[in-house]
N, C-alpha and C positions, 0 to 999 in steps of 0.2 A: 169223408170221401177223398180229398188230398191226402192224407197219409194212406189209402190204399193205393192211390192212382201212382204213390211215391214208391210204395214196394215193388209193386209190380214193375213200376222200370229199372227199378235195382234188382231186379230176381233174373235169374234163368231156371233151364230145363223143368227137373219136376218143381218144383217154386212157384217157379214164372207159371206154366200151368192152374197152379192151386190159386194163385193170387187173382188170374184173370177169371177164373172160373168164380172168387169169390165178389169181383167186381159185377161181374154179369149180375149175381143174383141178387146184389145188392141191389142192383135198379131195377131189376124185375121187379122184385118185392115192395119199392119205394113205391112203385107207377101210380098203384090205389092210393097215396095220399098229394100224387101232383098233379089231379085234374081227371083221373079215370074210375074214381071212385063206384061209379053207374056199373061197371064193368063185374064188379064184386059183389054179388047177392046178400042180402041180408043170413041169408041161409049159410052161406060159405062163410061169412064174418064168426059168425060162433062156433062151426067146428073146425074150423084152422087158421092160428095165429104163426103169424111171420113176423121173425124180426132182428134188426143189424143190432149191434153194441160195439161200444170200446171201454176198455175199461184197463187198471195198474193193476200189475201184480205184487205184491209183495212177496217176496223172496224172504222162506226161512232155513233156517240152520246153515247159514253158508262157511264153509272152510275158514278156516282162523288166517287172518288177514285178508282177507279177499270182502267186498261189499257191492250191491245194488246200488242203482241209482234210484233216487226218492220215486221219479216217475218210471217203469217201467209198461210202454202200452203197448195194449192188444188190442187184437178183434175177432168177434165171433157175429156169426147167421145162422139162423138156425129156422125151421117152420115144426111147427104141432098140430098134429088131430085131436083135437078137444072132445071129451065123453062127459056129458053133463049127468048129472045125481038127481034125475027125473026134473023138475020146474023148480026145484031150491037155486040157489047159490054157490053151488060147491062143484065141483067138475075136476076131471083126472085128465091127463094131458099126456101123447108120449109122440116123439120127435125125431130130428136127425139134423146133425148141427155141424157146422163146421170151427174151429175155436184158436186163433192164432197168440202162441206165446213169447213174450219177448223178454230178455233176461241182458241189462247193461251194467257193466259195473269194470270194475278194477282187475279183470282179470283175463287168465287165457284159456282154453277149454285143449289139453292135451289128452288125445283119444287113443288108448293103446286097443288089443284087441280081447285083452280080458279083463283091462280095467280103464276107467277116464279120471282125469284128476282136474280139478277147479282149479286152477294157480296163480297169483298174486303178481301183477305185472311190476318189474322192479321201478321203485320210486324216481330214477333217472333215465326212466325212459319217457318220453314226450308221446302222447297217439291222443289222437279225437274220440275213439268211438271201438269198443267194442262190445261183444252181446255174442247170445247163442239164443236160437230161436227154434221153437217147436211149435208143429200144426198137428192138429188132432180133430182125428173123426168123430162125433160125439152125439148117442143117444141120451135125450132130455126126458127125464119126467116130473112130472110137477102135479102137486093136488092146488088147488086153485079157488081162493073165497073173490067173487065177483060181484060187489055192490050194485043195484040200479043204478048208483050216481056215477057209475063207473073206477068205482075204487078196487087195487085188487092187492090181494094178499096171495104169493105163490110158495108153498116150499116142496123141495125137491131133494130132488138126488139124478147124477148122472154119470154114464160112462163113456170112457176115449179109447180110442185105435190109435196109436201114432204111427203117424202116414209121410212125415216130414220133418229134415231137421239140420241145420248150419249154424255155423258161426261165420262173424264176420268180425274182420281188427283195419282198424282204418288208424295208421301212428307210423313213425316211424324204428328203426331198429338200432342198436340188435336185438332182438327176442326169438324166442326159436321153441318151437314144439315138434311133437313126433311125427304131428302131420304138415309142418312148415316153418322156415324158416326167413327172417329179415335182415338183410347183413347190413344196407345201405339206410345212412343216417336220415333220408329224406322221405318223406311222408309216404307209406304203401300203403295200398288198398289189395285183403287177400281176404278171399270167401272162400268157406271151404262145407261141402254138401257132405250128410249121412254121417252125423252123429254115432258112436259104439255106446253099446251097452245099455241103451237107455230101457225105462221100462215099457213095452209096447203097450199094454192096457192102464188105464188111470182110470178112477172113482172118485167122488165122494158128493157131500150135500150140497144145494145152494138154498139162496132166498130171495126172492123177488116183492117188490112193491111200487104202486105207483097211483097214476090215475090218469085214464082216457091212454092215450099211446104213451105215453112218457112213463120209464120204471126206472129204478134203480136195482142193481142185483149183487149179490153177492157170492162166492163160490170158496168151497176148502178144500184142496185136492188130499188126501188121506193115504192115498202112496205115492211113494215119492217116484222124481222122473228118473232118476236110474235104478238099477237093477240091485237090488242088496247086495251088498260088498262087490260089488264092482264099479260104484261111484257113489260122490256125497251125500246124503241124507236131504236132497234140498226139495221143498218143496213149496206151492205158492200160492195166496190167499189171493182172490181177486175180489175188484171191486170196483163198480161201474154202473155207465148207462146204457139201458135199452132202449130204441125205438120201433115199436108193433105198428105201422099202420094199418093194420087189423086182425 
């Protein structure tokens, strides 16, 4: 919850929106496991699960010189309408998610307007912190084995809208791209909103497991986030935790 409370004061316009929108639903959703439990019917419990995660991305195929950092975190919420497989165990699940992606590492994100290029910030220049970060609207589905002892087993597949997207470079200069430049030697801080070229829709499978509210999940996005030849081939495995308080 600090690292959302942290974007959202580093965010503005449509951002800062998405961010506060995902903070609200964050604690909506927490509320049945901090004392309001009574509130949530046995009946609602099983056919709609709600629930926050954070998880790393690994980043592949990136540009020759250019790298990730070990950790790269996200966050996603998401809520499902659960469809059980008559009184068995097994039940089908489809949702609406929201999924924030964060991408740090060694380089700079120059966005022309037919193509973006990943590029390799040069070895004497000195910066803290850069990244390009991507929000996505995202419908879940999941087939779902659900233990009495509350053990589950979920795999899935799901798809994304992207709905938002920036870079941010916190260092200092010179460095210079086609959307900005840093002439002065002392530490700048430049955000720059709407990403080119990127791919609007994203796919692919996940896998969930856990037991009682606590999961671990998995996700492999199968297209990449830009658009064929008009940026890098890069794409990102994620890997995390969920918390369902029901």
């Amino acid at each position: 919850m600090k690292n959302l409370i942290y974007l959202m004061k580093n965010s503005t316009g449509k951002n800062y929106f998405l961010y506060s929108l995902l903070i609200f639903l964050a604690i909506f959703f927490l509320l049945p496991s901090t004392g309001h439990t009574q509130v949530v019917t046995e009946s609602a419990k099983k056919k709609i699960t709600v629930g926050i995660g954070e998880f790393t991305d690994i980043w592949m195929k990136m540009p020759t010189g250019t790298k990730s950092r070990t950790i790269n975190q996200g966050f996603n919420i998401y809520s499902t309408y659960n469809i059980p497989f008559g009184k068995s165990n097994f039940s089908f699940a489809i949702g609406l998610g929201l999924t924030i992606h964060n991408m740090y590492g060694n380089f700079l994100v120059n966005s022309y307007t037919d193509s973006t290029n990943v590029v390799k910030i040069p070895d004497t220049i000195s910066y803290k912190k850069s990244k390009m970060c991507l929000t996505y609207l995202e419908v879940p589905l999941e087939f779902r084995f659900k233990t009495k002892s509350k053990f589950t087993v979920a795999l899935g597949f799901k798809g994304g809208l992207e709905i938002a997207s920036s870079t941010k470079y916190v260092g200092n200069g010179p460095v210079a791209t086609y959307n900005f430049t840093v002439n002065q030697a002392e530490k700048t801080k430049i955000k720059m909103s709407g990403i080119k070229n990127l791919e609007k829709f994203t796919y692919g499978p996940t896998i969930r497991f856990g037991y009682s509210w606590i999961n671990v999940n998995a996700g492999y996005m199968l297209s990449t986030i830009f658009q064929k030849g008009r940026g890098p081939e890069i794409y990102p495995i994620s890997v995390g935790i969920v918390l369902s308080p029901f």
